[in-house]
C-alpha positions as CSV (number, residue, x, y, z in Angstrom):
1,X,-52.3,155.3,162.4
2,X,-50.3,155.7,165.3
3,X,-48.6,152.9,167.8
4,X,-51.6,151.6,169.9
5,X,-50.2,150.6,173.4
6,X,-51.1,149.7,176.8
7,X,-51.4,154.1,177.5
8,X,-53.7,154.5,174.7
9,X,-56.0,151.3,175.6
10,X,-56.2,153.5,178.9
11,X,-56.9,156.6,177.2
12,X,-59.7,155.1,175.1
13,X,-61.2,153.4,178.3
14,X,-61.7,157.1,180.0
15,X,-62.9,159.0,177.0
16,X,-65.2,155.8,175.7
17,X,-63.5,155.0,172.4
18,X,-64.1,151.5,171.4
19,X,-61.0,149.8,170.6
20,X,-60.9,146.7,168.3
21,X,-59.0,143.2,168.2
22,X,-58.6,140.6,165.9
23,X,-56.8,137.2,165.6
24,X,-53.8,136.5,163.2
25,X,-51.6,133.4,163.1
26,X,-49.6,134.8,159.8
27,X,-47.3,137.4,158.3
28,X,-50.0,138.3,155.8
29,X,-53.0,138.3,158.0
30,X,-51.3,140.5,160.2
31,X,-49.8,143.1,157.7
32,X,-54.3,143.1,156.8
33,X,-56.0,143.5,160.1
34,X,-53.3,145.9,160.8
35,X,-53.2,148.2,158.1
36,X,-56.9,148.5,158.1
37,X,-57.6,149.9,161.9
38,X,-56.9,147.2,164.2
39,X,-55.8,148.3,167.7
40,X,-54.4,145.1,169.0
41,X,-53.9,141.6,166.5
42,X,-54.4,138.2,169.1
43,X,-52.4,135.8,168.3
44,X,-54.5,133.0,170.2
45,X,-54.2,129.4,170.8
46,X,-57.6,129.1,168.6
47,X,-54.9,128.2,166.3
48,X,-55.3,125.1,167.2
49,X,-58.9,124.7,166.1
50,X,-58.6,127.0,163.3
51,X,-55.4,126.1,161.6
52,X,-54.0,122.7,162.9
53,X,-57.4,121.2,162.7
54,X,-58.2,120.1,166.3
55,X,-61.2,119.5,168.5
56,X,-59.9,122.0,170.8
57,X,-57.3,124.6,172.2
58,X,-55.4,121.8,174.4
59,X,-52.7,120.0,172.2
60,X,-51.4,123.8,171.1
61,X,-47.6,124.2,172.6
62,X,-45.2,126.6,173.5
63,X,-43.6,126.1,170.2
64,X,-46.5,126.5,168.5
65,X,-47.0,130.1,169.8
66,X,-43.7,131.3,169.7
67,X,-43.4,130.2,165.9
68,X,-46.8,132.0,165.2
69,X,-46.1,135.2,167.1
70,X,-42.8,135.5,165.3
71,X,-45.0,135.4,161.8
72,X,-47.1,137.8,162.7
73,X,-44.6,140.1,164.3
74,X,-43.3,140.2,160.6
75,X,-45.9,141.5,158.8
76,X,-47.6,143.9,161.6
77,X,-47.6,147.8,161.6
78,X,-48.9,149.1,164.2
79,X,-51.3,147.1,166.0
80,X,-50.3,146.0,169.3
81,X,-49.3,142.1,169.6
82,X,-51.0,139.9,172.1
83,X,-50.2,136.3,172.8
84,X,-51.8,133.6,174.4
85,X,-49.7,131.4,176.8
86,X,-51.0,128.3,175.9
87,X,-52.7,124.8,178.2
88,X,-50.7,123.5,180.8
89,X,-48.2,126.4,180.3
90,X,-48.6,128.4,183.1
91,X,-48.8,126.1,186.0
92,X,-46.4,127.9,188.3
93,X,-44.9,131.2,188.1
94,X,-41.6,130.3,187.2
95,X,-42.6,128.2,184.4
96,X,-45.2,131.1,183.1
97,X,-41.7,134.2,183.8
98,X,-39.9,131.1,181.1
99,X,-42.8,131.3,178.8
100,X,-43.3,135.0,178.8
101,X,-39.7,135.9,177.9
102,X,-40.1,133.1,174.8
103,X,-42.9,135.1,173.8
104,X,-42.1,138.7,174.4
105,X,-38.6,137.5,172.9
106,X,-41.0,136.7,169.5
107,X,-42.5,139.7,169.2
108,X,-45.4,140.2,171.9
109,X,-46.2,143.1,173.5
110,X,-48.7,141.5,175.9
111,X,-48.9,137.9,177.6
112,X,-52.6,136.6,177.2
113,X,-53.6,133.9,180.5
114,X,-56.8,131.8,180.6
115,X,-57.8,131.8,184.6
116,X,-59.1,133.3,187.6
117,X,-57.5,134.5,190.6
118,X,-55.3,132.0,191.3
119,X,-52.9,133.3,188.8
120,X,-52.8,136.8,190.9
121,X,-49.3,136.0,192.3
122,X,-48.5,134.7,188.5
123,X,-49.8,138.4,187.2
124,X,-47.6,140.1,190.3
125,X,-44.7,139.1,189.4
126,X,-45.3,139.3,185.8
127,X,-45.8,142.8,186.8
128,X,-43.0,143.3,188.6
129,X,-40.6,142.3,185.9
130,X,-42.6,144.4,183.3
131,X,-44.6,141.7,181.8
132,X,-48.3,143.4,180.8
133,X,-50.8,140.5,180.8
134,X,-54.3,140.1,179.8
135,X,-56.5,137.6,182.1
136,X,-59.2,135.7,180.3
137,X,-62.4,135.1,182.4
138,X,-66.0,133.2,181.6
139,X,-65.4,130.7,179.1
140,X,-62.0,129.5,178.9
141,X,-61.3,127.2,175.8
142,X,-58.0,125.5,177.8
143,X,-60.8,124.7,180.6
144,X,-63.4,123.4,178.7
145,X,-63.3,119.6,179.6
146,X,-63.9,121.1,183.2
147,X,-67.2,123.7,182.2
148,X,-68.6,120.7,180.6
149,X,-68.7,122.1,177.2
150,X,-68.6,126.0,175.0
151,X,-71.3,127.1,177.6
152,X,-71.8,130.6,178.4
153,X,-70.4,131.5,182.2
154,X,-71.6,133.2,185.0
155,X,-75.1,132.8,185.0
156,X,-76.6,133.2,188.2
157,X,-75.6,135.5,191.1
158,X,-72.7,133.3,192.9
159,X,-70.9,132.8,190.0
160,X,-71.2,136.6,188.7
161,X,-70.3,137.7,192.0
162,X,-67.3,135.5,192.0
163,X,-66.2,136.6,187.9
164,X,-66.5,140.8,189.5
165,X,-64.1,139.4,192.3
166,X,-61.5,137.6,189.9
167,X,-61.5,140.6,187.7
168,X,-61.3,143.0,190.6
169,X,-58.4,140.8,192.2
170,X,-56.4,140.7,188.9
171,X,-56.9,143.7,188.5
172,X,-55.5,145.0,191.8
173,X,-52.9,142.5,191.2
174,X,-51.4,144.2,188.1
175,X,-53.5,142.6,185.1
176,X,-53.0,145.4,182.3
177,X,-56.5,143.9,180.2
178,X,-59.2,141.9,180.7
179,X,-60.7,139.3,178.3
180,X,-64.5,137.9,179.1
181,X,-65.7,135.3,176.7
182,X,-69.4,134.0,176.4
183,X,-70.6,136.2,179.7
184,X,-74.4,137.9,179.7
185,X,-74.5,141.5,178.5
186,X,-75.0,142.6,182.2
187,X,-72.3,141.4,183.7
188,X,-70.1,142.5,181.1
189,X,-71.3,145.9,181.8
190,X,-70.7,145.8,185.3
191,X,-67.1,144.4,185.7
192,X,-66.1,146.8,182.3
193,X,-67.2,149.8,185.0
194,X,-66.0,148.2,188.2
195,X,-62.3,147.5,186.9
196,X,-59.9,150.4,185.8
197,X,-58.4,148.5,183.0
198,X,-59.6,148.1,179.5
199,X,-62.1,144.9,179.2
200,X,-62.0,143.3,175.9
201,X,-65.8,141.1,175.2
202,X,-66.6,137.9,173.0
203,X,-69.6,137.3,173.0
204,X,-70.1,139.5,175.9
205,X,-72.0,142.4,174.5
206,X,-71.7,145.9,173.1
207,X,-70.4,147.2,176.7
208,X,-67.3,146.3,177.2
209,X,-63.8,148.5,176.2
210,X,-63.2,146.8,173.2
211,X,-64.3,143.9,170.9
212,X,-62.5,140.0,169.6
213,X,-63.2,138.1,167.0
214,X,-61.5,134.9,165.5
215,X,-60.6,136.5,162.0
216,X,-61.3,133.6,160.2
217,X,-65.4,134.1,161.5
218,X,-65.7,137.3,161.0
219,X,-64.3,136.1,157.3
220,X,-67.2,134.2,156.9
221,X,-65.0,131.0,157.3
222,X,-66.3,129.6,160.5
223,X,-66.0,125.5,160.2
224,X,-68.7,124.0,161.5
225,X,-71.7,125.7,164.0
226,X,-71.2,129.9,163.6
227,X,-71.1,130.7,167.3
228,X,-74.1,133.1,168.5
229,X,-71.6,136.2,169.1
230,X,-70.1,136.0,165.3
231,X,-71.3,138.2,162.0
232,X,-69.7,137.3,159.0
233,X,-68.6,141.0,158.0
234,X,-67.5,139.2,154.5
235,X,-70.8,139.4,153.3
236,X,-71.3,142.7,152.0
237,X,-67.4,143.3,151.5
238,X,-65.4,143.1,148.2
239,X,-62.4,141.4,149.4
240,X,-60.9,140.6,153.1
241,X,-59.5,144.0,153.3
242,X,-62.8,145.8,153.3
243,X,-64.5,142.8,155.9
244,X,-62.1,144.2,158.1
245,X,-62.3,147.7,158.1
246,X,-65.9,147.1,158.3
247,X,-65.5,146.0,161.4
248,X,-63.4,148.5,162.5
249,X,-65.9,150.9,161.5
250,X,-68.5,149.1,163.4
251,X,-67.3,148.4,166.8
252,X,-65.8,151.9,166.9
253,X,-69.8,152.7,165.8
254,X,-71.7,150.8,168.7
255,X,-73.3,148.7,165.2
256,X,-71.5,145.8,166.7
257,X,-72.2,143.7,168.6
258,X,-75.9,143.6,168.2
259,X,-78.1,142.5,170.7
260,X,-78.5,139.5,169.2
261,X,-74.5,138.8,169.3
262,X,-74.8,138.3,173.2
263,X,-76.1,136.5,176.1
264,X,-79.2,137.5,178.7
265,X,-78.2,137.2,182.6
């Protein structure tokens, strides 16, 4: 499997290969998802729900990213690494330039940011000292005190107008990918056609570029309520290993997501 990078993401976009993702917060999760397809390994701040126990993405620091991005840098092969910058971390530009370096520095190849386009001078600059970035839109985790809950976003026609203006802003402003969480299947589709850069979707429908999942759901290990957008690809597999070549095999398809992994307009 060769090298995926930010040129073949592109290349995938134009000729309508889905491309896959998955989260990893270890050495040996990463050496899995890796070895068995996936084109870029997250290492998100769901780390904080998933592996240090809390309520929520918010008490996840700096040092808590740069340690896990250094693990999974370790046992990788040839997935590309994506990190999240994590709550409170990218207030102002300079403060996100520190944070970027501590986690390029640790092994990531792209600089994950949950927010809209107020961060376009952020992802300028970022730019313009060879940062690639992802911007996350619709349901933002670190926001969630603020959208009142895991709700899905931009239901109506003044917020989906304003979510196709954010990601065409960022865009134009140098964002290398774009991440919509929890969005209806529609909208998806329309800012994955309006945009020139790959759109990853969770919960967003079989439209978009490429697909996330938290690995640990997809694993069939989801604590608590299995989100709407999740299939436990465990079920039917023989060991870890297989789950995730599975899904591989079926966002690459168009089998996933099903209609019933996403949300009406």
């Amino acid at each position: 499997m060769a090298k995926t990078t930010l040129h073949s993401l592109l290349e995938m976009k134009k000729t309508g290969e889905k491309f896959t993702c998955l989260t990893s917060y270890d050495a040996t999760q990463a050496h899995m998802v890796s070895s068995q397809g996936t084109d870029i390994i997250l290492v998100g701040d769901s780390l904080g729900m998933v592996v240090q126990g809390r309520d929520s993405t918010v008490p996840v620091t700096m040092a808590d990213m740069v340690y896990h991005t250094r693990c999974v840098s370790r046992g990788n092969t040839d997935a590309m690494i994506m990190a999240d910058i994590p709550f409170m971390a990218c207030s102002t530009p300079e403060q996100t330039y520190d944070n970027a370096a501590a986690l390029m520095q640790a092994g990531a190849e792209v600089i994950k940011l949950e927010g809209g386009r107020w961060l376009c001078d952020t992802v300028r600059g970022l730019s313009e000292r060879g940062v690639p970035t992802c911007l996350h839109l619709g349901l933002t985790p670190q926001s969630v005190s603020m959208l009142g809950g895991y709700k899905v976003q931009g239901r109506g026609e003044e917020a989906a107008n304003r979510m196709i203006e954010d990601a065409r802003l960022l865009a134009e402003a140098g964002a290398n990918i774009l991440l919509l969480e929890c969005v209806p299947t529609p909208l998806a589709r329309e800012i994955a056609r309006s945009v020139d850069v790959p759109v990853i979707g969770i919960g967003a429908g079989p439209d978009t570029d490429g697909q996330v999942l938290v690995v640990y759901d997809m694993l069939g290990m989801t604590h608590g309520r299995k989100p709407r957008f999740v299939k436990n690809f465990m079920a039917e597999a023989g060991s870890p290993a297989e789950a995730v070549a599975q899904y591989v095999t079926d966002v690459k398809s168009g089998t996933f997501p099903a209609p019933e992994h996403g949300f009406e307009a």
